[in-house]
C-alpha positions in Angstrom: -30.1 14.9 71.6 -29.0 18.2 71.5 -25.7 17.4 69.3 -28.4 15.8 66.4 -30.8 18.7 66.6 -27.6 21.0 65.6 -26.4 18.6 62.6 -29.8 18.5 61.7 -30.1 22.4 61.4 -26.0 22.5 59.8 -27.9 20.0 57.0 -30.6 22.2 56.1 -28.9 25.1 55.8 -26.2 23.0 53.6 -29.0 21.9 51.8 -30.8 25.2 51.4 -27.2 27.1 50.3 -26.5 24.5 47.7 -26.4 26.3 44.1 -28.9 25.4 41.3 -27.3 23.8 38.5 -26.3 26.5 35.6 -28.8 26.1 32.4 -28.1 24.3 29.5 -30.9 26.1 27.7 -33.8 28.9 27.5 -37.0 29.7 27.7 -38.4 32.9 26.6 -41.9 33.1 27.8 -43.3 36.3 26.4 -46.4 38.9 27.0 -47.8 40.5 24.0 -50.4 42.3 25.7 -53.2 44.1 23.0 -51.5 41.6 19.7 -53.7 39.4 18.3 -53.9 35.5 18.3 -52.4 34.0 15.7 -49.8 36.5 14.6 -46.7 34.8 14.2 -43.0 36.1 16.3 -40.2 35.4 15.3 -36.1 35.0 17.3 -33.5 36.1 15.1 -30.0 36.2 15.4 -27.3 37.4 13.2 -25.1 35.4 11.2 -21.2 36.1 10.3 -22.1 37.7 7.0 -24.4 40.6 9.4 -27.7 39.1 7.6 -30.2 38.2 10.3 -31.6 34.6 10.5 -34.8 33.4 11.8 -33.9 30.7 14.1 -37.3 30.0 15.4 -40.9 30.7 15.1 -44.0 31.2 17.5 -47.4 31.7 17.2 -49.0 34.2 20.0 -52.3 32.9 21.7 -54.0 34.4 24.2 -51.9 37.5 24.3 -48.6 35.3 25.0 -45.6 33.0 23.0 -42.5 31.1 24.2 -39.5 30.2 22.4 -36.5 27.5 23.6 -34.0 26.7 22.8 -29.6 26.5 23.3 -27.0 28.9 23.1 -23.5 28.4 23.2 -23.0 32.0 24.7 -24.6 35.2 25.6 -25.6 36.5 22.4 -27.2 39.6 20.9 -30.3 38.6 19.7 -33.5 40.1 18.2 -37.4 39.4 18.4 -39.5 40.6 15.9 -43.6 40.8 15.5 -46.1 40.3 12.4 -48.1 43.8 12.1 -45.7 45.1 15.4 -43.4 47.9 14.5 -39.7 47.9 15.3 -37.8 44.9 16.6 -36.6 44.5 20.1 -32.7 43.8 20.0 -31.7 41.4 23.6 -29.2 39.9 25.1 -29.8 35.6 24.9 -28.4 33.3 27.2 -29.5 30.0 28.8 -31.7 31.2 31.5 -35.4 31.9 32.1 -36.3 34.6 30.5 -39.4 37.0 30.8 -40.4 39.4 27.8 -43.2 42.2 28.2 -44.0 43.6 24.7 -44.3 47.3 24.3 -46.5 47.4 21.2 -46.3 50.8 21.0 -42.2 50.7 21.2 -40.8 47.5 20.6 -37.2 48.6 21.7 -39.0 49.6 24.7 -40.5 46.4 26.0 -38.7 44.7 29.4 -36.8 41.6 29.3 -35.7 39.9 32.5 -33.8 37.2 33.9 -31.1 37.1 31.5 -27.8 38.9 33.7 -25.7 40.1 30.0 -28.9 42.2 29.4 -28.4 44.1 32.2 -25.5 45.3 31.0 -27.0 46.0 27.3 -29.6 47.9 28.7 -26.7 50.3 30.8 -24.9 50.6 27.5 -28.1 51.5 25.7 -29.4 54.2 27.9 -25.6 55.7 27.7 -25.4 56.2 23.9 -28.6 57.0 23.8 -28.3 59.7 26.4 -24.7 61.2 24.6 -27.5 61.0 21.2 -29.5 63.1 22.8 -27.4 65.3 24.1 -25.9 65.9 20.5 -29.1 66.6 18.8 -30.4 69.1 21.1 -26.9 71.0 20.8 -27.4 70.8 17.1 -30.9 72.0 17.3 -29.7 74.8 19.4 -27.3 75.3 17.2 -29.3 75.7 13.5 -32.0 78.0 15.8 -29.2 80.1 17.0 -28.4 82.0 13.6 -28.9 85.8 15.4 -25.0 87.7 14.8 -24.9 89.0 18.1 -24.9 85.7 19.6 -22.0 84.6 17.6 -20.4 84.1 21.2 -22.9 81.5 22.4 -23.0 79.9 19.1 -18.8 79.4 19.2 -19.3 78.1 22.3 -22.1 75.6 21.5 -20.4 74.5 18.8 -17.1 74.0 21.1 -19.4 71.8 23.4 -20.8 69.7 20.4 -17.2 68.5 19.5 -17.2 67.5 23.3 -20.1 65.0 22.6 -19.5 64.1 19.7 -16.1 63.0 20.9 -17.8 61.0 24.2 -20.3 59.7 21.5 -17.1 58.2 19.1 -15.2 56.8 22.5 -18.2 55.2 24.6 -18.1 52.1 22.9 -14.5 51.4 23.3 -14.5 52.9 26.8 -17.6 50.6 28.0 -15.4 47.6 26.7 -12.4 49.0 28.9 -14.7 49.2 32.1 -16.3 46.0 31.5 -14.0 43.3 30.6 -16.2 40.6 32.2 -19.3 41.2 30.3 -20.3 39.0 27.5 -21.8 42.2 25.8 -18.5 43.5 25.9 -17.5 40.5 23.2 -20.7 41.4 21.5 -20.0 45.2 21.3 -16.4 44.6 19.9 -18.0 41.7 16.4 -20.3 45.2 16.2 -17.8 47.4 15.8 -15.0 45.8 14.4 -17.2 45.6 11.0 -17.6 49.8 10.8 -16.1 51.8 8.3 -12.3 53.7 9.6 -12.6 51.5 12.8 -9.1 51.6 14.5 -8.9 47.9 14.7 -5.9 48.1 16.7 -7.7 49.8 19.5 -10.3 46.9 19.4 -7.3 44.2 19.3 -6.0 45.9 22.3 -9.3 46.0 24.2 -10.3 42.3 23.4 -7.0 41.0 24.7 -7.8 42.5 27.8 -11.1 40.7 28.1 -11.1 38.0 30.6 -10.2 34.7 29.8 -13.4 33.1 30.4 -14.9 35.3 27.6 -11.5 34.9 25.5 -11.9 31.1 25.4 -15.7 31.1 24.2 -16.3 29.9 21.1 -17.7 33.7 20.1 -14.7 35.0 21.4 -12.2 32.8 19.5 -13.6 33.3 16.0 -14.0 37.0 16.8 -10.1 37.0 17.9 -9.9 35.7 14.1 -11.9 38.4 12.8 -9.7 40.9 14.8 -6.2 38.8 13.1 -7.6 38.8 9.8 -8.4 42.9 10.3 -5.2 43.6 11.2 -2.8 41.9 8.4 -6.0 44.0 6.1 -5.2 47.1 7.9 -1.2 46.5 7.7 -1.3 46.7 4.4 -2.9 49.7 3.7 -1.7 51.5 7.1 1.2 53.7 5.2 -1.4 54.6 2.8 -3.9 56.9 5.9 -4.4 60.2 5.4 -1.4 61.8 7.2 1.3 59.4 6.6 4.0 60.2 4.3 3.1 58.6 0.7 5.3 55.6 -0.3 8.0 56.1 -3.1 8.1 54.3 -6.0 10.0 54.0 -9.4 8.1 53.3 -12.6 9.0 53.5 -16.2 8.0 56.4 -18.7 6.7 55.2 -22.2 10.3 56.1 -23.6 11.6 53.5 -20.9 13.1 55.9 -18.3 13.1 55.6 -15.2 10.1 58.0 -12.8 10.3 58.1 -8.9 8.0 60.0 -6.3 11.0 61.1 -4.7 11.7 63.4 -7.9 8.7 65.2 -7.5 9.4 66.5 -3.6 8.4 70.1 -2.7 5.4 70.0 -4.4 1.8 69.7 -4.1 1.0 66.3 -6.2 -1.4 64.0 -7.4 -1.0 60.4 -8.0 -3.4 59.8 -10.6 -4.5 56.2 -11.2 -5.5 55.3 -14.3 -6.0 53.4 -18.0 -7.1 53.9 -21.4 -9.5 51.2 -21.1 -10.9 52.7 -18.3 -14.2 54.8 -19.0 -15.0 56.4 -16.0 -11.1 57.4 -16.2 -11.3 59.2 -19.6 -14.3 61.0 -19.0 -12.6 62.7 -15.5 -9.0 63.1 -17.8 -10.4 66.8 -18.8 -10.9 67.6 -15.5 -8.0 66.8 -14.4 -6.4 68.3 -17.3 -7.9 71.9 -16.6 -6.3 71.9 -12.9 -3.1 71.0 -14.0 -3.4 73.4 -17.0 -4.5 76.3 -14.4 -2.0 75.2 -11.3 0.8 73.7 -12.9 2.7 77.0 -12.9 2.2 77.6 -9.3 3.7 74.5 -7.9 1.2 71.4 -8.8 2.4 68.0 -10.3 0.8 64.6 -11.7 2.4 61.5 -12.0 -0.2 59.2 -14.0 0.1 55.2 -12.9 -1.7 53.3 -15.9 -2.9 50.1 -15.3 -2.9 49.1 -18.8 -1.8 46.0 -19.8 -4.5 43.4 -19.1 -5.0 40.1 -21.1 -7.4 41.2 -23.2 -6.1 44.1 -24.3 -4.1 44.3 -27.6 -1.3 46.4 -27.8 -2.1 47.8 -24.5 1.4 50.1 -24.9 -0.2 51.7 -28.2 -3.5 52.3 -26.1 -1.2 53.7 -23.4 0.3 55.6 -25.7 -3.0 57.1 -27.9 -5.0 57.6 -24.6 -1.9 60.4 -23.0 -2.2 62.0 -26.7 -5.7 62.0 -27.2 -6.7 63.6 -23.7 -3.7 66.2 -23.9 -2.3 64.2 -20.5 1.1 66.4 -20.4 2.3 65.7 -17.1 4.3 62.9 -16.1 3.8 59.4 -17.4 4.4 56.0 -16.0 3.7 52.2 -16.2 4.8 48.6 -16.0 1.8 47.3 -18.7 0.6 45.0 -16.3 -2.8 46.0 -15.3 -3.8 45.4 -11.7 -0.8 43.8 -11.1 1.3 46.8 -11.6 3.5 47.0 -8.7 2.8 50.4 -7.9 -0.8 49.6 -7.9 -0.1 46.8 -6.0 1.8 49.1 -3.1 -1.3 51.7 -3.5 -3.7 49.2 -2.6 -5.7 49.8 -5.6 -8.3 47.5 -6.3 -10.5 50.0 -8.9 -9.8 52.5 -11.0 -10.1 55.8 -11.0 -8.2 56.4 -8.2 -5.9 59.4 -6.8 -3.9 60.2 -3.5 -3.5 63.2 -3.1 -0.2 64.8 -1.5 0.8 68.1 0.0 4.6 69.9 -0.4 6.3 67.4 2.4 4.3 64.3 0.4 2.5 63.5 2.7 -1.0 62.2 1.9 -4.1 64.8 2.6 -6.3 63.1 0.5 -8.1 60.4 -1.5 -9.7 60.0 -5.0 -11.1 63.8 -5.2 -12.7 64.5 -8.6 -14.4 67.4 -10.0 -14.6 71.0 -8.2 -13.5 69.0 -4.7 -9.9 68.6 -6.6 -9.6 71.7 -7.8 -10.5 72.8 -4.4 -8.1 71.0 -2.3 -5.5 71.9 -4.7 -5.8 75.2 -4.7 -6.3 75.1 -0.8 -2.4 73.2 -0.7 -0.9 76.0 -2.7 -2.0 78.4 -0.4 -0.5 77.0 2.5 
C-alpha cells in the first residue's frame, strides 16, 4: 500500500512538471483604457522594402481589442490607434500577450508575455538613457558660452565625444552580448539599411548569432541582405574616404594617353563630368575660379567626361566645344562612352556631377564638394 501511494505521488508530480506545448500562434488582448468604442487599431509590421503594412484590424469596445494571429518568428512589430498619438513599436511572437495602452504615450504603454520584448524593452531604456545623456551635455554645452569657463566647456565637450561614441557602438555591442535574442536578429535588418553602416561589422556579429536564430527563416533572408551588402560595399570599398584613390589611364582629346599616377604630389580633383550635363556646366565656373586662383600653388584637375551616350551626336565635338566654351584648361580625358566609361565604371559613378577629392599622397579626403566647400577644402590641403 505504501509502494502505490509513492508511485501515485512520483505520477503527479510527473504530471504537474510536464511542459505546456510551445504556441503556434497569438493572441494580443489589449486595454485601451479612456479610448472610445468604435475607434478602429490597427497591427502593423514592416515589410522588406521598410514600408509598414497593416496586417490586421480591430475595433475597440468597451475600452478593450484583440488581435490573432501567426508568426513565423519573433518579430518587431507596431500597434497603432485612430485619434491616439504615437505608435507603440513591440516585439510579436506566438504567445499570449497582454497590452495596457498609455493614451497619453503610446511608446509608453506595457506589453507582457511575450519573452523577446523583454529584451527590446532593455535595449530601449539603454539608447534612450545614452540620448539623454547626450542632450543634456549639449544643453550644457550651448548655455556654457562664459570665456572663463573655457576649461569646463573643453572638458564637456571631451565627455560628449564619449557619448556620442557609446551612442554609435550600443547597437552593435547589444548584438555582441546577446547572441540568443531574437531582437538581436531584428536590431541587425534595422541597422544594416543605415547610411555608412560598416556592414562588415554586422556580417561578423550575425555569424556569431546562435544557430537556432541563424536557421529562421528571418535570419536566412537577412544573411542575404548582409551577402548582397557586402559584394555592394566591395565595390566601392577602395573608393572611402582615406583610402588611396585608384589609378587609371584615359585618353586626351588629341588621343594621348592620361594617368593619375602622373599627377602625384599634388593636391587633385577628379572632376566628373559631360557637356550634356546641366548641372555640370553651371558648377564648370566654379570650378574654373579655384583652379585659376590655386593652380599655381600646387592644385590639379583631371576632368573624366562621360560623353558619348546613344543619343548624342558627335558627342567628341560636344566634348570638345564644352572644354573651350567653359575655359576648362586643366587636364582632359575620356573614352566617349558615357556611363560606361571605364573610369566611371571604377569610380562607382552612377550620376553626374561628381568629384573625389585627393590630398598630396592621393589619397581621397573628400567627395563631390561644390561651391565655397571646394574652394575651402582646397585651400585647407595646400596648407598642410
Amino acid at each position: 500500500m505504501k509502494n502505490i501511494f509513492i508511485f501515485a505521488c512520483i505520477g503527479l508530480l510527473l504530471l504537474g512538471c510536464k511542459t505546456e506545448p510551445k504556441r503556434t500562434d497569438y493572441i494580443i488582448n489589449g486595454n485601451a483604457k479612456g479610448v472610445y468604442n468604435g475607434v478602429r487599431t490597427y497591427l502593423k509590421m514592416k515589410e522588406k522594402n521598410g514600408r509598414e503594412k497593416v496586417v490586421d484590424t480591430a475595433i475597440i469596445f468597451d475600452e478593450k481589442f484583440t488581435f490573432t494571429g501567426k508568426v513565423e518568428n519573433p518579430t518587431l512589430s507596431i500597434i497603432s490607434i485612430n485619434s491616439v498619438n504615437g505608435n507603440l513599436r513591440f516585439m510579436l511572437e506566438n504567445s499570449l500577450i497582454d497590452v495596457d495602452i498609455n493614451k497619453s504615450n503610446m511608446s509608453q504603454s506595457i506589453v507582457s508575455g511575450s519573452l523577446s520584448q523583454n529584451d527590446f524593452e532593455t535595449y530601449d531604456k539603454g539608447i534612450t538613457a545614452l540620448k539623454d545623456e547626450s542632450r543634456n551635455i549639449k544643453t550644457l554645452i550651448r548655455n556654457n558660452r562664459a570665456y572663463q569657463e573655457r576649461t569646463k566647456k573643453d572638458s564637456m565637450t571631451n565627455l560628449l565625444s564619449i557619448v556620442e561614441k557609446k551612442l554609435q557602438d550600443y547597437p552593435i555591442d547589444f548584438i555582441k552580448a546577446n547572441t540568443n535574442s531574437y531582437y538581436s536578429l531584428s536590431l541587425i535588418e534595422q541597422e544594416i539599411v543605415k547610411n555608412n553602416v560598416n556592414i562588415e561589422t554586422y556580417s561578423s556579429a550575425f555569424q556569431n548569432l546562435s544557430s537556432e536564430l541563424k536557421e529562421t527563416t528571418k535570419g536566412i533572408e537577412i544573411k542575404n541582405k548582409i551577402d548582397d551588402l557586402l559584394i555592394a560595399y566591395q565595390k566601392t570599398a577602395q573608393l572611402q574616404i582615406g583610402k588611396i584613390a585608384p589609378n587609371f589611364e584615359a585618353p586626351t582629346p588629341d588621343g594621348n594617353m592620361v594617368s593619375l599616377n602622373d599627377l602625384k604630389g599634388k593636391v587633385t580633383i577628379i572632376d566628373f563630368w559631360a557637356a550634356w550635363c546641366g548641372p555640370c556646366r553651371r558648377e564648370n565656373p566654379n570650378v574654373v575660379k579655384v583652379y585659376n586662383k590655386y593652380h599655381s600653388q600646387g592644385l590639379e584637375i583631371i576632368g573624366v567626361s562621360l560623353d558619348g551616350s546613344r543619343t548624342q551626336k558627335e558627342p567628341k565635338q560636344a566634348w570638345l566645344n564644352a572644354i573651350e566654351k567653359d575655359k576648362l584648361t586643366w587636364h582632359q580625358v575620356s573614352n566617349l562612352q558615357y556611363f560606361n566609361d571605364p573610369v566611371a565604371q571604377l569610380y562607382n559613378i552612377t550620376s553626374i556631377p561628381a568629384t573625389y577629392i585627393l590630398d598630396k599622397d592621393g589619397k581621397i579626403v573628400a567627395k563631390n564638394l561644390r561651391g565655397i566647400m571646394l574652394e575651402r577644402k582646397v585651400e585647407e590641403l595646400l596648407q598642410k
